[in-house]
Each structure stands twice: as C-alpha cells, then as structure tokens.
C-alpha positions in Angstrom: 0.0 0.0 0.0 3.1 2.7 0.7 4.0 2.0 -3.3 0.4 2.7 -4.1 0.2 6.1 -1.5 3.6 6.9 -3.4 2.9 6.7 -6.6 -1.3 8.7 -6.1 1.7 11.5 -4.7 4.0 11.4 -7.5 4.6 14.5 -9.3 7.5 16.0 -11.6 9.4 18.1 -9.7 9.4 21.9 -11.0 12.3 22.4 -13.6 10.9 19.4 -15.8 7.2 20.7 -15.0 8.8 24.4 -16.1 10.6 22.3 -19.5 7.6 20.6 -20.4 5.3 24.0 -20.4 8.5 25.4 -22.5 7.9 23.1 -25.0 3.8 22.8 -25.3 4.1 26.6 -25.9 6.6 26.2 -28.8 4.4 23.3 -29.9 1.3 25.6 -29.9 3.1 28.1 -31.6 4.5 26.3 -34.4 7.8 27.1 -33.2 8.9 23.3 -32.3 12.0 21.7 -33.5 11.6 18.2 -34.4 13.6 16.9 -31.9 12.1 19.5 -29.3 8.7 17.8 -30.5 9.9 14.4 -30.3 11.1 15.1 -26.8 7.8 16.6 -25.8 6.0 13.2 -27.2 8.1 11.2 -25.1 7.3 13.5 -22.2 3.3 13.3 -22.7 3.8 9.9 -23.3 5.3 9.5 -19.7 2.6 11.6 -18.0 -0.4 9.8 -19.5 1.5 6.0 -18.4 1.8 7.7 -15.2 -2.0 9.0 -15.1 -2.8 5.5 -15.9 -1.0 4.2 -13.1 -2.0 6.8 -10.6 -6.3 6.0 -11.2 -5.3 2.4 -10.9 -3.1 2.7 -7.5 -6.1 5.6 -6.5 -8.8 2.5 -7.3 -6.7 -0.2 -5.1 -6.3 2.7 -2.1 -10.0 2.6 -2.3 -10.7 -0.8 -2.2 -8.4 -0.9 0.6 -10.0 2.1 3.0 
C-alpha cells in the first residue's frame, strides 16, 4: 500500500514541469523543432503512463480504505 500512496503522490518536480510547459508553448506556436517535438511526445507519453497508473493505484487505495 506505501507503493500505491507513493505513486497517487508522484509529481514532476518543477524544472521538468517548467521544460515541459517550455515546450507545449513552442508546440502551440509552431515554433517546435523536431527533436524539441519528439522530446515533448516522449514527455506526454510519460505523464499519460503515469495518469494510468495513478487511477489504478487511486482505485486499489479505495478498495483498501
């Protein structure tokens, strides 16, 4: 259960939070690089795996309350 309570918590810390937003602006601008974009893919590829995760450890904490 202290995985599960860790991982609901889990949150990039501010400089990559501060990158990321760097780069969804340069995306919505039109002003992204191909490798900037390709970055930014693998980035919003990482937060939605890690969404995932986070309902399924929130479902087994409530299961468990």
């Amino acid at each position: 259960m202290d995985a599960a309570k860790k991982l609901v918590r889990f949150k990039a810390d501010a400089s990559v939070q501060a990158h990321v937003a760097k780069l969804a602006r340069k995306c919505n601008d039109g002003a992204i690089t191909a490798d900037e974009l390709a970055e930014y893919d693998r980035y919003i590829a990482f937060a939605d795996f890690i969404a995932i995760l986070q309902a399924k450890a929130r479902l087994l904490l409530a299961k468990h309350s």
